[in-house]
C-alpha positions as CSV (number, residue, x, y, z in Angstrom):
1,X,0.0,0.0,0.0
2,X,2.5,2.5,1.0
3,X,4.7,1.9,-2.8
4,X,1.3,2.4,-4.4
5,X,0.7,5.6,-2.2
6,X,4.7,7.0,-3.4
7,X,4.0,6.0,-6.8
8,X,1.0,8.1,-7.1
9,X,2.7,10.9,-5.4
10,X,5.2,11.1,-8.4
11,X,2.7,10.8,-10.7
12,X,0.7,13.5,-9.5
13,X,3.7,15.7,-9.1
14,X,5.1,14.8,-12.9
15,X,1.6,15.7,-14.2
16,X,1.8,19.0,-12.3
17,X,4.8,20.0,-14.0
18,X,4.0,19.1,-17.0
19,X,0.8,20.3,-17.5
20,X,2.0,23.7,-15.9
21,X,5.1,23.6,-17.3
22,X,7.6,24.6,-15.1
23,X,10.4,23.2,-14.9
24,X,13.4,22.7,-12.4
25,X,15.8,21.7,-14.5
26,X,19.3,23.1,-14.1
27,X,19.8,25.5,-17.5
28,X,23.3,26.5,-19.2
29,X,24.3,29.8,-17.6
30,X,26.8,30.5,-20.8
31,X,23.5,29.8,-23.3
32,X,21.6,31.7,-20.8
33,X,24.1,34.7,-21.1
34,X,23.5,34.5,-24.8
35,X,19.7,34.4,-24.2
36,X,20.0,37.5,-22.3
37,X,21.7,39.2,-25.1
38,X,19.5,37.6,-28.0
39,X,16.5,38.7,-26.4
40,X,17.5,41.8,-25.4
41,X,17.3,41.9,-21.6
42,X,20.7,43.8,-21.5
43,X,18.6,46.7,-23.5
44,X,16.9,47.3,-20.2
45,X,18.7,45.8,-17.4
46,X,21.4,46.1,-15.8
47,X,23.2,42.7,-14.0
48,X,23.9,45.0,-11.4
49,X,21.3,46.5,-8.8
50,X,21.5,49.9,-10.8
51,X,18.6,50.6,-12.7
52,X,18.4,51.1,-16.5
53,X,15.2,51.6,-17.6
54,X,13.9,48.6,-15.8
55,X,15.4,47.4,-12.9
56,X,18.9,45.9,-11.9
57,X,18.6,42.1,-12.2
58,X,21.2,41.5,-9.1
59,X,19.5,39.2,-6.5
60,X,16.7,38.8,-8.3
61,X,17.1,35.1,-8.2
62,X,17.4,35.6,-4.3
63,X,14.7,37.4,-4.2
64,X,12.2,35.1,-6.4
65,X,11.3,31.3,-6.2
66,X,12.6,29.6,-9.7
67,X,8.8,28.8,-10.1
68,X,7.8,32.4,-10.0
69,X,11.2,33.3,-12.5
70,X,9.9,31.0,-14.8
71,X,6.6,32.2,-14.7
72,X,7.3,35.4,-15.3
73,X,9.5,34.8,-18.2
74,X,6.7,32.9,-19.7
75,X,4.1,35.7,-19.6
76,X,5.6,39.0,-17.4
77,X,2.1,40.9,-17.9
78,X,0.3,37.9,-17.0
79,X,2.5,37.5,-13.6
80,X,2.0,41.0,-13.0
81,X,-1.4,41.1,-13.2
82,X,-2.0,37.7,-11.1
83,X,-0.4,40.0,-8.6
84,X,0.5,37.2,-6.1
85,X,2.8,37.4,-3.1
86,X,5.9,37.6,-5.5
87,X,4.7,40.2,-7.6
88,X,3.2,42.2,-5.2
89,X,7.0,42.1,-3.5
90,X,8.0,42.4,-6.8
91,X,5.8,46.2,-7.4
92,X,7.2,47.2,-3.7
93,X,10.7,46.9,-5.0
94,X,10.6,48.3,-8.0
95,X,9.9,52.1,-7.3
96,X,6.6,51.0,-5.3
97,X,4.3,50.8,-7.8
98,X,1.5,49.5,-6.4
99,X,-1.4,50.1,-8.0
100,X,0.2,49.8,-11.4
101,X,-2.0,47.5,-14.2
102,X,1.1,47.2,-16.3
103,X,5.0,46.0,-16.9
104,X,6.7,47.1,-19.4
105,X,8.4,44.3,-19.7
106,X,7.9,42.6,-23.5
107,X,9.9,40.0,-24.2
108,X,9.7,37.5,-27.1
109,X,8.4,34.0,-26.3
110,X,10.6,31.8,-24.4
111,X,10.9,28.3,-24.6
112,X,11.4,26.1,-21.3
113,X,15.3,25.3,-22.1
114,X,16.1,29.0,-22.6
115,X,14.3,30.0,-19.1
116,X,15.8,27.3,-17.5
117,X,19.1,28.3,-19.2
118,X,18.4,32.7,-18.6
119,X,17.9,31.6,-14.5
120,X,21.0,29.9,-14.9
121,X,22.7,32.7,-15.6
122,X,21.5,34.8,-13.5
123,X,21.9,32.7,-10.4
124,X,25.4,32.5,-11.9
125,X,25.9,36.5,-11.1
126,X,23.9,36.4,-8.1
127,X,26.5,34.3,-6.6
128,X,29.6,36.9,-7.9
């Protein structure tokens, strides 16, 4: 009984993750350096906590689950306007914007290896 009761744990859990599609996987932080590039992140963001035009990206993977990362890589407007505990941390951090019904933030679409890959990265500099 109790094998039956761990295999449908893992079950359940594999089906969560893939039908939500977050993934845990470790990514490539040198790919996800390129990522950042290709899609442009460096246009906005510093890898330090300076702000650009958005804000620095340093501790952000501190600051974030990798769940929440990869959600928000997935669909930033989406995420924002969810507004959950992480976002709403997020908004308080980021020049205290509240009440704001928007990010900025547009970002081509993202496939699971090169979010996996872009958090990669960024833990990467979190830990220099």
């Amino acid at each position: 009984m109790m094998i039956r009761l761990q295999q449908l744990s893992i079950l359940t859990l594999a089906t969560f993750f893939m039908v939500t599609g977050i993934s845990f996987a470790e990514g490539d932080a040198t790919n996800g350096e390129k990522v950042f590039k290709e899609v442009g992140c460096d246009r906005c963001h510093k890898l330090s906590s300076k702000r650009k035009v958005g804000p620095g990206l340093k501790g952000d993977t501190t600051r974030h689950t990798d769940a929440w990362l990869t959600k928000w890589l997935k669909d930033p407007q989406g995420t924002w306007e969810e507004n959950d505990e992480e976002t709403q941390a997020l908004r308080k951090w980021t020049d205290g914007r509240e009440g704001s019904k928007k990010t900025k933030m547009k970002i081509r679409k993202l496939n699971d290896t090169e979010i996996a890959d872009l958090i990669a990265f960024l833990k990467k500099n979190d830990a220099n």
